[in-house]
VOMAR-704171 format. One record per atom (N, C-alpha, C): x, y, z. Coordinates in steps of 0.1 Angstrom, whole numbers, padded with zeros to 4 digits, always signed. Atoms other than C-alpha are relative to their C-alpha. Layout:
REM VOMAR-704171
XYZ...
//
This chain:
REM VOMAR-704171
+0008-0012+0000+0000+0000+0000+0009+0013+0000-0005-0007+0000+0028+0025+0005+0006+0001-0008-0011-0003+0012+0046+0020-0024-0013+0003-0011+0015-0004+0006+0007+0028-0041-0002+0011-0001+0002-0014-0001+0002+0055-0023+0017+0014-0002-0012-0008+0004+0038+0070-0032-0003+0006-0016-0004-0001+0014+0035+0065-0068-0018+0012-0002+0015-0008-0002-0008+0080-0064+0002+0014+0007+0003-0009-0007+0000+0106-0040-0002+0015-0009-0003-0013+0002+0008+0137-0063-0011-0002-0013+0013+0004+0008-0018+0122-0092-0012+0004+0008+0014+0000-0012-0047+0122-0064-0003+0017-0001+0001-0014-0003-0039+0163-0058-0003+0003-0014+0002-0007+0017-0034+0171-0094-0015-0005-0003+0012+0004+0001-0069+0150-0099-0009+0006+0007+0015-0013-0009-0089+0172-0069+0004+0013-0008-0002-0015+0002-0071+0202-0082-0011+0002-0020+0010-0002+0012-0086+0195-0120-0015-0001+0001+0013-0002-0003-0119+0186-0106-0007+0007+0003+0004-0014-0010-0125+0213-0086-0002+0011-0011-0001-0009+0016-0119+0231-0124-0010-0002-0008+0012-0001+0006-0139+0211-0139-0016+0001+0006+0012-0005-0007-0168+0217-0114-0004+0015-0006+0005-0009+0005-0169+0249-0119+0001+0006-0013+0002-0004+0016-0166+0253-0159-0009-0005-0001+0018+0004+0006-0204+0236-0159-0005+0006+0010+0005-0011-0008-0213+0259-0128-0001+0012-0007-0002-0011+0008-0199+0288-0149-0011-0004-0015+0014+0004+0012-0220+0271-0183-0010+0007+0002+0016-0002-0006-0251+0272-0163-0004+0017-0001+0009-0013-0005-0249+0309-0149+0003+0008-0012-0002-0009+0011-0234+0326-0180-0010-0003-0010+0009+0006+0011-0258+0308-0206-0011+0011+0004+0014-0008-0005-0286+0326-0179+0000+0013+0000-0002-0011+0000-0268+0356-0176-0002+0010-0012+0001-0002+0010-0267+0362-0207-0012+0003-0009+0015+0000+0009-0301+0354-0220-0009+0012+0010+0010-0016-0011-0317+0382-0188+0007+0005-0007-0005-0012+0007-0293+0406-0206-0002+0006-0007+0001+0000+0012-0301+0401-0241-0017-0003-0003+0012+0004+0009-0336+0382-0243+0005-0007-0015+0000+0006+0016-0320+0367-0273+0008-0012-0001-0006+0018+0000-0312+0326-0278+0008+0005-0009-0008-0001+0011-0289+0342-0311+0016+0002+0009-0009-0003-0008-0265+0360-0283+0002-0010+0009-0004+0012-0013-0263+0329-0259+0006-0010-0011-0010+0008+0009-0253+0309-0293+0014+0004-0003-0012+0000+0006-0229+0328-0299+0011-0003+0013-0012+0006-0008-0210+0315-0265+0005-0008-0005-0006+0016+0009-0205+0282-0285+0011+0006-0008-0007-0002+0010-0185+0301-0313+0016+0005+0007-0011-0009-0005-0162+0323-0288+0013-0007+0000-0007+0012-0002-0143+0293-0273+0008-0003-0016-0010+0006+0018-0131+0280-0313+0007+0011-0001-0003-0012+0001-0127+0316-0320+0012+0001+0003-0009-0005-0011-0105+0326-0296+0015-0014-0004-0010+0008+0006-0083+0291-0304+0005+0003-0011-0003+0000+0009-0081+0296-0335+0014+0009-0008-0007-0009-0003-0066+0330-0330+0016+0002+0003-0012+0005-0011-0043+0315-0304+0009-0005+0001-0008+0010-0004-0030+0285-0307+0012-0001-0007-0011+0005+0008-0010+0288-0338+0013+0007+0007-0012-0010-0006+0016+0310-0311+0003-0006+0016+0006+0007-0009+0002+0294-0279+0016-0011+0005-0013+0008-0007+0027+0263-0276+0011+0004-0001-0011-0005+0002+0053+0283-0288+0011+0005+0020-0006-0012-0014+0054+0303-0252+0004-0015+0006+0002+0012-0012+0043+0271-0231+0012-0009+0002-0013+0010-0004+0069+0245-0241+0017+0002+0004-0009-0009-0001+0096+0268-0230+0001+0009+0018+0005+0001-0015+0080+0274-0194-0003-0008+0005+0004+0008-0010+0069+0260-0164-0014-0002-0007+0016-0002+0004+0034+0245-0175-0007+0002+0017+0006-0005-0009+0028+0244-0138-0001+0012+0005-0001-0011-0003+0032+0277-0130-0011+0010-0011+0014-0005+0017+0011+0288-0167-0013-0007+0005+0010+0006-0005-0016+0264-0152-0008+0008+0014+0002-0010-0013-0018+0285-0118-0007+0013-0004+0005-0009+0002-0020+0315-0136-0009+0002-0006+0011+0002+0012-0048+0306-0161-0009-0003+0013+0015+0003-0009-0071+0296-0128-0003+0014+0009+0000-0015-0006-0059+0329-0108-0008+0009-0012+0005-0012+0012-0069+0348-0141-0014-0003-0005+0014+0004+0002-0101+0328-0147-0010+0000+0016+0011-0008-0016-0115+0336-0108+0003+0010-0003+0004-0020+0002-0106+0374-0112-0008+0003-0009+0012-0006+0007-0127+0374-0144-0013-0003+0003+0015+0004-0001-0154+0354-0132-0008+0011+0017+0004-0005-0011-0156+0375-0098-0006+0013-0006+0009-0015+0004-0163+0409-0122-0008-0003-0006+0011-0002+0012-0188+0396-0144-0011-0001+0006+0011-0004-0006-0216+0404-0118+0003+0015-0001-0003-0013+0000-0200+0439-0120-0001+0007-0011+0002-0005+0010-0202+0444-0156-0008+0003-0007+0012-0011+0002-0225+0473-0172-0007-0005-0009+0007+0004+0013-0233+0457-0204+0004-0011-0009+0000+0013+0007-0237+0425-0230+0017+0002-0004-0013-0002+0003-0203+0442-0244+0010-0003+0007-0005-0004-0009-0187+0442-0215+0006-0015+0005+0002+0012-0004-0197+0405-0209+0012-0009-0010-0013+0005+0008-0181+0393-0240+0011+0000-0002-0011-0004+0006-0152+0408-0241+0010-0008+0018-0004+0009-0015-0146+0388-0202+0001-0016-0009+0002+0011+0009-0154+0359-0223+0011+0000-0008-0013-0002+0005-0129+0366-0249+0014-0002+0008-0010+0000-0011-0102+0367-0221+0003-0013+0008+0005+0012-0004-0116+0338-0207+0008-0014-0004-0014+0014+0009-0106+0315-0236+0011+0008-0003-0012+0002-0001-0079+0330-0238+0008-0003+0009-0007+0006-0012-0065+0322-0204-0002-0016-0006+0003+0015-0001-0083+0284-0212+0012-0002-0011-0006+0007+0012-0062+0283-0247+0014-0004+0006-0016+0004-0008-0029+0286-0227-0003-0012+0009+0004+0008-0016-0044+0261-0195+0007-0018-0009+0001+0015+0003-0053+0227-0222+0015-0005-0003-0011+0004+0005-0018+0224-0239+0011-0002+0014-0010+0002-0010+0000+0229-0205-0009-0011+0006+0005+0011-0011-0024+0205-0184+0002-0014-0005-0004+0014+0002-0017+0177-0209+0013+0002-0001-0017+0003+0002+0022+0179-0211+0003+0000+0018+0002-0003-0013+0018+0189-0171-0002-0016+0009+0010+0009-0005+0000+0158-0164+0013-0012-0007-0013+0010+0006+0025+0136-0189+0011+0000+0008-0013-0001-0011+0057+0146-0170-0003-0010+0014-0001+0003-0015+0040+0143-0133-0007-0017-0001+0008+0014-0003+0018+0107-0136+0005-0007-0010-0008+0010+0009+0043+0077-0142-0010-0008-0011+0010+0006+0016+0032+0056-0179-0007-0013+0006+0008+0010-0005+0023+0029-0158-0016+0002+0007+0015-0004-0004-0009+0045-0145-0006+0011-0008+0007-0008+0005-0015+0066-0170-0017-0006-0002+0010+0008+0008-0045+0046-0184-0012+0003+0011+0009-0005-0011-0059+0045-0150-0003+0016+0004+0000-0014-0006-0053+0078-0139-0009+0009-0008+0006-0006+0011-0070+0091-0174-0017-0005+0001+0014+0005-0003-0100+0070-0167-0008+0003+0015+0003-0006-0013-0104+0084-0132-0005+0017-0002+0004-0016+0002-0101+0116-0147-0015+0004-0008+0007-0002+0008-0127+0109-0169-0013-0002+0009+0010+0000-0015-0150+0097-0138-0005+0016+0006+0001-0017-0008-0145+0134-0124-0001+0006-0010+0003-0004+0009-0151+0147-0154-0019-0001-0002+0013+0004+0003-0187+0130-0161-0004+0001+0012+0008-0001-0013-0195+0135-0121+0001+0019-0001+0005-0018+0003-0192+0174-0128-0006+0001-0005+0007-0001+0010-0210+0171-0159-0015-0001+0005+0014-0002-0005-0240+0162-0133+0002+0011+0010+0003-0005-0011-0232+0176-0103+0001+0018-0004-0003-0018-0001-0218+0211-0117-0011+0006+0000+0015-0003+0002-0253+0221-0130-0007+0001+0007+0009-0001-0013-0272+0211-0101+0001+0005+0008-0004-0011-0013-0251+0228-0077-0003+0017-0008+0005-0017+0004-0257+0262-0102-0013+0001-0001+0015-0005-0003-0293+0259-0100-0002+0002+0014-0001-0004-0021-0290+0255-0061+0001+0011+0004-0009-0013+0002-0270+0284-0062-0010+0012+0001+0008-0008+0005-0289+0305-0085-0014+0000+0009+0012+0000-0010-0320+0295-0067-0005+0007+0010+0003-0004-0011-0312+0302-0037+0007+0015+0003-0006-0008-0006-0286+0328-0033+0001+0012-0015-0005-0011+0016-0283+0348-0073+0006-0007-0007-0008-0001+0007-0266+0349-0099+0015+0005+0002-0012-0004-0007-0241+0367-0083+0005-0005+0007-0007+0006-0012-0234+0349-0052+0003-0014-0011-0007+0008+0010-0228+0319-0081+0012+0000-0007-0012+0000+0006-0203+0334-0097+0010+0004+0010-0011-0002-0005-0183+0343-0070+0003-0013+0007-0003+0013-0005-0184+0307-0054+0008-0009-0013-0009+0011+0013-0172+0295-0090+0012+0008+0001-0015-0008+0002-0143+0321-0091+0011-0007+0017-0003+0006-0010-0134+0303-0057+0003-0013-0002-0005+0010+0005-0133+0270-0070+0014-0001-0008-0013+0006+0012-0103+0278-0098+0008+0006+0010-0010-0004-0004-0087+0300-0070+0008-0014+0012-0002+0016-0005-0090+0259-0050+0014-0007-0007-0007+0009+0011-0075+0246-0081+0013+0008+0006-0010-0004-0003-0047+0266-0080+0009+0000+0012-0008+0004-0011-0038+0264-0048+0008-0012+0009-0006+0013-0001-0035+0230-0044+0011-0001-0012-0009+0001+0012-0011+0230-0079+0017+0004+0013-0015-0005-0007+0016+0245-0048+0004-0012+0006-0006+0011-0004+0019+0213-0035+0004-0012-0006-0008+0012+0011+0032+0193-0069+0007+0007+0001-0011-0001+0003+0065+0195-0081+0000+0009-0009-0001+0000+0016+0077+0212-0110+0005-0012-0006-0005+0010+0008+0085+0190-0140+0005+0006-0009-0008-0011+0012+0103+0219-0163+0011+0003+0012-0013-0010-0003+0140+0227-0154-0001+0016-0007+0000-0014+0006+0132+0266-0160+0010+0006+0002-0006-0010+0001+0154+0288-0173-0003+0013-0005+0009-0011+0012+0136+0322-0181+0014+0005-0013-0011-0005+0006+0170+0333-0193+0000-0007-0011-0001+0005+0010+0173+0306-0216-0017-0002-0013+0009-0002+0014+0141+0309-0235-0004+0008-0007+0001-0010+0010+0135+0321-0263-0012+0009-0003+0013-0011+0003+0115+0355-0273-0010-0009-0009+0011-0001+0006+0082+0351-0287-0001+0003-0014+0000-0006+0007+0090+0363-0321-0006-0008-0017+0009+0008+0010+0074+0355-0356+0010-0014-0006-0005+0005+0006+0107+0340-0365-0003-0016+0012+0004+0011-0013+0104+0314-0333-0012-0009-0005+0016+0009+0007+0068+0305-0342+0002-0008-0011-0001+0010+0011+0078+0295-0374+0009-0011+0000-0010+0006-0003+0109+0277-0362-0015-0014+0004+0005+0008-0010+0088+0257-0337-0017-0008-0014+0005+0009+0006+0060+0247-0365+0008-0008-0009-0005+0013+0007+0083+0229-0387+0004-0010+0010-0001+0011-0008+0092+0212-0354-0009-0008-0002+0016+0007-0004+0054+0199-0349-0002-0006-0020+0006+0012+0014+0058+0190-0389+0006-0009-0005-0010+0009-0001+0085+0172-0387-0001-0008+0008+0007+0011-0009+0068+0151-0357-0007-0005-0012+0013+0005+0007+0038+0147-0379+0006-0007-0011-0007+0007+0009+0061+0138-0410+0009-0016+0010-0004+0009-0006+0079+0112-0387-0005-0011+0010+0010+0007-0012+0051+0100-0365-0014-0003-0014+0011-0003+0005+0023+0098-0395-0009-0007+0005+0006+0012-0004+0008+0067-0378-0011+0008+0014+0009-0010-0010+0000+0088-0343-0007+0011-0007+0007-0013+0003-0007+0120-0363-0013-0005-0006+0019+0004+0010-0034+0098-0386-0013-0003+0011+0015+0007-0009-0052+0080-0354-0004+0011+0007+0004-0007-0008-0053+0110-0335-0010+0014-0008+0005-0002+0005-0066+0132-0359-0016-0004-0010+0014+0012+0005-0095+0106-0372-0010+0002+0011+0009-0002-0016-0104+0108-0332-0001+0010-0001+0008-0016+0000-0110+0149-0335-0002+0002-0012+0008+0002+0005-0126+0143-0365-0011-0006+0002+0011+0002-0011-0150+0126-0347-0005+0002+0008+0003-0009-0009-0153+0148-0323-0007+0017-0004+0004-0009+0006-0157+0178-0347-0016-0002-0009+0016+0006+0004-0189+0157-0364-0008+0001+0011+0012-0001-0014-0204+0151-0329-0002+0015+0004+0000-0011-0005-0198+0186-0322-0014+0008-0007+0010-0009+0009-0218+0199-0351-0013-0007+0001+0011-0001+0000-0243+0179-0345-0008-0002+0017+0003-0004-0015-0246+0184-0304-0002+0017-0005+0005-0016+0001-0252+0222-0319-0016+0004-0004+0020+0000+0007-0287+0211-0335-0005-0012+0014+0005+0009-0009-0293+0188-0304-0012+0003+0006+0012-0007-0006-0320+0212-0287-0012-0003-0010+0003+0001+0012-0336+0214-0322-0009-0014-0004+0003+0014+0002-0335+0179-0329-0008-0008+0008+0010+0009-0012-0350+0164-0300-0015+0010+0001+0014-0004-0002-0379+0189-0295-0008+0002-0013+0009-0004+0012-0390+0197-0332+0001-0013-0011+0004+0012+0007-0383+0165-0351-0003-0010+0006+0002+0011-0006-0381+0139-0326-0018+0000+0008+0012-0005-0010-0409+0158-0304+0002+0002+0012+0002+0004-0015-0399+0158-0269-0001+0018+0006-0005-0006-0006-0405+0183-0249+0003+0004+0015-0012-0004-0009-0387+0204-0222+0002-0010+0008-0004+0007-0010-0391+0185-0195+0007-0013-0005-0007+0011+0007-0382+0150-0218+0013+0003-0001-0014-0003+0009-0352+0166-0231+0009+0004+0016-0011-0002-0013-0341+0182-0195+0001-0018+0007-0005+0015-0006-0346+0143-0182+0014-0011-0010-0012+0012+0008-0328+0125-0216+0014+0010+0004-0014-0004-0004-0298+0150-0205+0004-0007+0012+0000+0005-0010-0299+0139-0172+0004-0016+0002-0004+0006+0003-0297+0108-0180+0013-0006-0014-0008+0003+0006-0273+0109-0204+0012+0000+0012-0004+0003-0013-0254+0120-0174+0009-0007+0006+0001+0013-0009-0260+0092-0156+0008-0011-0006-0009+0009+0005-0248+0071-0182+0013+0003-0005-0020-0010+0002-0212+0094-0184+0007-0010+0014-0006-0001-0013-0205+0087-0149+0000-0020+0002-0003+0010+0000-0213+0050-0153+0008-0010-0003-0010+0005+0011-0190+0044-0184+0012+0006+0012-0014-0004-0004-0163+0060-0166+0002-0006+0010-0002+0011-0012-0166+0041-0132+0002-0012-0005+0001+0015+0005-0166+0008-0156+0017+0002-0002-0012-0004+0005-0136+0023-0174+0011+0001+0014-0008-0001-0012-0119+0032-0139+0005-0018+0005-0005+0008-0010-0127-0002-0124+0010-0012-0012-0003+0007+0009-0113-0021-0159+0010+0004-0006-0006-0001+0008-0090-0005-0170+0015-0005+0000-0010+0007-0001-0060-0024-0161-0001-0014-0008+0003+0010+0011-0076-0052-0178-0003+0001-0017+0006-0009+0015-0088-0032-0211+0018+0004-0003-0012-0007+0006-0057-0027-0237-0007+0013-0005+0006-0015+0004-0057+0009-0251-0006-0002-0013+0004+0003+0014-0065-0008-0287-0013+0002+0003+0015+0001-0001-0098-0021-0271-0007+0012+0001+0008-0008-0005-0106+0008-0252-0003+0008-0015+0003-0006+0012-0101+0031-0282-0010-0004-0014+0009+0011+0012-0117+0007-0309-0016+0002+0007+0008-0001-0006-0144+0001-0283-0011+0012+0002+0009-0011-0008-0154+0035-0273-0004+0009-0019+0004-0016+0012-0153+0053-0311-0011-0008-0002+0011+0006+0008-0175+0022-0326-0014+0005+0010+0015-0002-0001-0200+0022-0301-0007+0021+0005+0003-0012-0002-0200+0062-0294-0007+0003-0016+0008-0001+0012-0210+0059-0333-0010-0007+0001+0010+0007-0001-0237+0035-0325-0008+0011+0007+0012-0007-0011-0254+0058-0300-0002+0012-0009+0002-0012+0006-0251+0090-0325-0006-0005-0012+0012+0005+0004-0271+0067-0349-0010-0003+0005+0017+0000-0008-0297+0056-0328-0008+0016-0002+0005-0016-0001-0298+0092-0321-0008+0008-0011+0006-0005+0018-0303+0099-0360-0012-0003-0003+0021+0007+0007-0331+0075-0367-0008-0004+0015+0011-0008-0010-0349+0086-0331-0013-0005-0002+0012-0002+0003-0386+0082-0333-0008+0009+0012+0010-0001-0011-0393+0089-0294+0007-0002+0005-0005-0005-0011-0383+0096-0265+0012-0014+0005-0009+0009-0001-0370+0061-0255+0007-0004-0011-0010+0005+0006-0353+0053-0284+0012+0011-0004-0012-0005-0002-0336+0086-0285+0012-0003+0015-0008+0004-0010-0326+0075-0249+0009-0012+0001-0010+0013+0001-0311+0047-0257+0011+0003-0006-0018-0006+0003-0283+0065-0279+0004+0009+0007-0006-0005-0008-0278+0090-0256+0007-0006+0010-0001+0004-0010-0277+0064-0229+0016-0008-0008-0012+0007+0007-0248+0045-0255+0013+0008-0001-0006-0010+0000-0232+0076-0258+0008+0002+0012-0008-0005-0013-0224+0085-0223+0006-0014+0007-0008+0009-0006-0214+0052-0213+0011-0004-0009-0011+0004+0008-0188+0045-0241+0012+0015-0004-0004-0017+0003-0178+0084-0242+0018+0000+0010-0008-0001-0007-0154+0075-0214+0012-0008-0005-0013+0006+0010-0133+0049-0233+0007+0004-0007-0005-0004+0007-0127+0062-0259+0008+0014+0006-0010-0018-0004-0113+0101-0241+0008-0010+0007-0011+0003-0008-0095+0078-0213+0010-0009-0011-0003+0008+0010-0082+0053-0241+0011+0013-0008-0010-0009+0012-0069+0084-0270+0007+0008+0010-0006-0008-0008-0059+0104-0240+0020-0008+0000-0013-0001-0006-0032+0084-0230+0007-0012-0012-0007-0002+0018-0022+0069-0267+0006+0015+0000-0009-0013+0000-0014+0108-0271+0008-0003+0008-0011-0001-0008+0006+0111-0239+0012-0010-0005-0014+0015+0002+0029+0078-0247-0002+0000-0010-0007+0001+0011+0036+0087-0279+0006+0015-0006-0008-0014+0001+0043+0127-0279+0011+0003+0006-0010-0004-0011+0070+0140-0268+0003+0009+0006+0010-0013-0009+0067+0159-0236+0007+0016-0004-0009-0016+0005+0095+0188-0250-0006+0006-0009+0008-0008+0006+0068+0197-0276-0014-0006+0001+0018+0006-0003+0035+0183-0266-0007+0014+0002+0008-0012+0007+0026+0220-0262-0007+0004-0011+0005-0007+0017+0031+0231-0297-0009-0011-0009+0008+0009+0006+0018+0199-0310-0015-0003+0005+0017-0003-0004-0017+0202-0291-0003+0007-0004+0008-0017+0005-0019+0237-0298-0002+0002-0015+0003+0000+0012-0020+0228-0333-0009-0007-0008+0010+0009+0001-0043+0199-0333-0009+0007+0004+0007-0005-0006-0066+0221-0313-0003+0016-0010-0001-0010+0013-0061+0248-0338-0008-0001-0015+0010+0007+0017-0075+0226-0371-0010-0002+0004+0019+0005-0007-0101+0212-0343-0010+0014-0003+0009-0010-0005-0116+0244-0337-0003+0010-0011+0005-0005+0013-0114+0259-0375-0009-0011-0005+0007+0012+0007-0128+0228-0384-0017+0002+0005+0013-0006-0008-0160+0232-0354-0006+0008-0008+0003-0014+0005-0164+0268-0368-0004+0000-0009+0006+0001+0017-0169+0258-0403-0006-0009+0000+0011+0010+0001-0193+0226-0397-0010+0004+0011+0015-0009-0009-0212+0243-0372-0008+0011-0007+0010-0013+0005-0222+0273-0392-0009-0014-0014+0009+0007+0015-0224+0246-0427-0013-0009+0008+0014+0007-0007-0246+0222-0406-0013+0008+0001+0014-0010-0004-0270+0251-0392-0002+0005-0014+0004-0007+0016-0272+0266-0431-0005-0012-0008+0007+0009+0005-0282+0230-0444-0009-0005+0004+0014+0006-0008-0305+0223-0417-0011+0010-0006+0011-0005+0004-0322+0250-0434-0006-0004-0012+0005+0003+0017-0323+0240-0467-0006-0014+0002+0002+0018+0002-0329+0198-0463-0008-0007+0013+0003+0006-0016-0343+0180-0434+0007+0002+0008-0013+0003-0010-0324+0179-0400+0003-0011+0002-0003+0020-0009-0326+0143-0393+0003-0005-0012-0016+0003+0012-0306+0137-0432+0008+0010+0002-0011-0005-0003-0285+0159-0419+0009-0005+0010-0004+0014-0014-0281+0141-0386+0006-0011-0006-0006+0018+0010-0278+0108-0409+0012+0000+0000-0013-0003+0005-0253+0120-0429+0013+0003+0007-0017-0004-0013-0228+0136-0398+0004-0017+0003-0004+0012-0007-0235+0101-0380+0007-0011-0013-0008+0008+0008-0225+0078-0413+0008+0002-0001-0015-0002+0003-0198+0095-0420+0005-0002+0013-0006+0005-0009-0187+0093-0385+0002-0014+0000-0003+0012+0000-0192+0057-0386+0010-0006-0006-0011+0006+0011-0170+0054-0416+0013-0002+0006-0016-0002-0004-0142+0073-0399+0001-0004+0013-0007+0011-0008-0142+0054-0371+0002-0015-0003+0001+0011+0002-0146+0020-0390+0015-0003-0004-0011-0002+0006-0113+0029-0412+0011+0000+0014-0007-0001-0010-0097+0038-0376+0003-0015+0008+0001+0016-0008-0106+0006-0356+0011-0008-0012-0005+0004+0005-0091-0012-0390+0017+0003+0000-0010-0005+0005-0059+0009-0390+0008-0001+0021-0009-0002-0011-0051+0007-0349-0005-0020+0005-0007+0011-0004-0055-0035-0345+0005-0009-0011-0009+0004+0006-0033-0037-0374+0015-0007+0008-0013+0006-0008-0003-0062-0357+0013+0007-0003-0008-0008+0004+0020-0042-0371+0001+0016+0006-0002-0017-0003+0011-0008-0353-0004-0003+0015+0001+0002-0017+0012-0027-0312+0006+0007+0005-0007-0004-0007+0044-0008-0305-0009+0015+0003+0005-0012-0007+0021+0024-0304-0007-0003+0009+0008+0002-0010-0001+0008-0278+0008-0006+0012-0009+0008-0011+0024-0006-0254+0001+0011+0013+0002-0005-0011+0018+0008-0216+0014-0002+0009-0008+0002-0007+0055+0003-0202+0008+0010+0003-0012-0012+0002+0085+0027-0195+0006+0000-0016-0006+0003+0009+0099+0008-0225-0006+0013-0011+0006-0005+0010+0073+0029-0246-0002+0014-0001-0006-0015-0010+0086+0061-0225+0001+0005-0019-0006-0001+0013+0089+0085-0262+0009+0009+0002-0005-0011+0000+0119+0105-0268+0000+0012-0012+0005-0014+0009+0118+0140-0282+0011-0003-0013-0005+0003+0016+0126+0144-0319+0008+0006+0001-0006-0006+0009+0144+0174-0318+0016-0001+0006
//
């Protein structure tokens, strides 16, 4: 047990410290979505929170890992939660919708710096032997905010404002952070030795990340296939409101229960994933979780009613966790942690132009054609591109990228 809790102990903190994060980014959902809509009166301005987030990466990222892999990520992680409580403490203070946005803007920008450092952050501090677990734990705390955040911001809101909500959430990241002072670092910093910011740098540092990609094409193809598949579900979790109340039929209350239950079945998948996954190879899990996360976004397609859309949702949330704990830590054990910055912040880069432009095409076809052959269509093609994927990762010939040992420790290219 001591030699468990040695190798667990600094994992465990970094796991309450992201929790406590992700708690309050679906607390923060909740009250901003509401804030927003008393402000405005207008469901057009609450959509456009969806767009900010891509936006703002898109903006970002192509400069983003440049800073990061060159600092402390824990120390950039600190500052991104300190800087996301100070904004969330003024946005009961500010005069107007303008005012609101432009906190938002700021917002993802602190988050665009946070994701690239929390996964190279997280690679360094939790040995390769628990990654698997540790990523499926994370995905547990993940899917248990996903319920509880929400319900504690109605509580909240209910009882005490909107205001007294967002200052309890701005308290949560200042949690986060403060527990981050009791890990280590895992960057030997030298501010001295890093390099300015400059345009020539940036461009230095992407042929780094294409010169991975040229010499890795095998990771760069599986991992890219998986946020393609995430960019489909995306676009069509944008018509989801839509879809369920005006084609399928349900309403509000149906639709607030099939969420709820989806949920339910997040937090399920992920406790299965936690308690298995020492038994589950990453092949399975990955194979496993895309095929049937495309099974449940068909059901979803051809819907008639309430229970059968609940059944893909309910497929959904319980295989949702395989597949993130699964590609999660494929990425980690196969990047390498001296540019796992710039190389996320570039994947995260095409993700979120990509979003941006199948979210608006989707919503402009939904007008022209049915939604539910539009639904079809996202979900087959997903099926495709995970069918091609499953085929291309339990190829015998591509095990060495699934191997969970030190052996499979990767070293940096440059």
């Amino acid at each position: 047990m001591g030699i468990q809790w040695d190798i667990w102990k600094k994992p465990i903190i970094l796991l309450i410290s992201t929790g406590l994060a992700g708690m309050g980014n679906f607390i923060y959902l909740v009250a901003i979505n509401l804030l927003v809509y008393q402000m405005t009166g207008s469901a057009a301005h609450v959509a456009g929170l969806w767009i900010i987030g891509p936006t703002i990466n898109v903006l970002t990222k192509f400069w983003t890992g440049s800073f990061i892999d060159y600092r402390s990520k824990r120390k950039i992680m600190m500052v991104t939660y300190v800087t996301r409580a100070i904004l969330i403490f003024l946005i009961p203070f500010l005069p107007n919708i303008y005012s609101v946005y432009l906190v938002l803007i700021l917002l993802s920008v602190a988050n665009s710096f946070f994701v690239p450092s929390s996964v190279t952050y997280t690679t360094k501090l939790v040995p390769i032997e628990i990654r698997k677990r540790y990523n499926s734990i994370h995905s547990l705390t993940t899917s248990g905010a996903f319920i509880v955040g929400p319900a504690i911001a109605g509580t909240l809101i209910l009882l005490r404002g909107i205001d007294f909500t967002f200052a309890m959430n701005g308290l949560l990241f200042v949690g986060s952070a403060l527990l981050l002072f009791f890990l280590p670092e895992t960057d030997q910093e030298n501010p001295a030795s890093a390099p300015r910011l400059t345009f020539s740098q940036i461009r230095s540092d992407w042929f780094v990340v294409l010169e991975f990609f040229k010499k890795q094409k095998y990771v760069a193809f599986i991992y890219s296939m998986y946020l393609t598949t995430t960019i489909f579900s995306f676009a069509m979790d944008a018509q989801e409101v839509v879809f369920a109340q005006r084609v399928v039929g349900l309403s509000e209350l149906e639709y607030s229960l099939l969420i709820s239950i989806t949920g339910i079945g997040a937090i399920v998948g992920a406790f299965l994933v936690t308690m298995f996954a020492q038994k589950l190879s990453l092949r399975v899990m990955i194979s496993l979780g895309m095929l049937m996360e495309t099974v449940g976004y068909l059901c979803y397609a051809f819907s008639w009613s309430f229970l059968s859309i609940t059944i893909g949702f309910t497929v959904l949330g319980l295989f949702n966790a395989f597949i993130n704990a699964g590609i999660t830590t494929f990425y980690q054990n196969n990047v390498p942690t001296d540019i796992m910055g710039r190389v996320t912040s570039v994947f995260q880069l095409f993700q979120s132009l990509l979003q941006i432009i199948f979210v608006l095409l989707v919503g402009t076809i939904a007008d022209i054609i049915p939604l539910r052959i539009t639904i079809i269509c996202l979900s087959t093609g997903m099926l495709v591109i995970a069918l091609i994927t499953v085929v291309n990762i339990v190829r015998k010939s591509k095990m060495k990228f699934f191997l969970e040992s030190h052996s499979q420790e990767t070293q940096s290219v440059q």
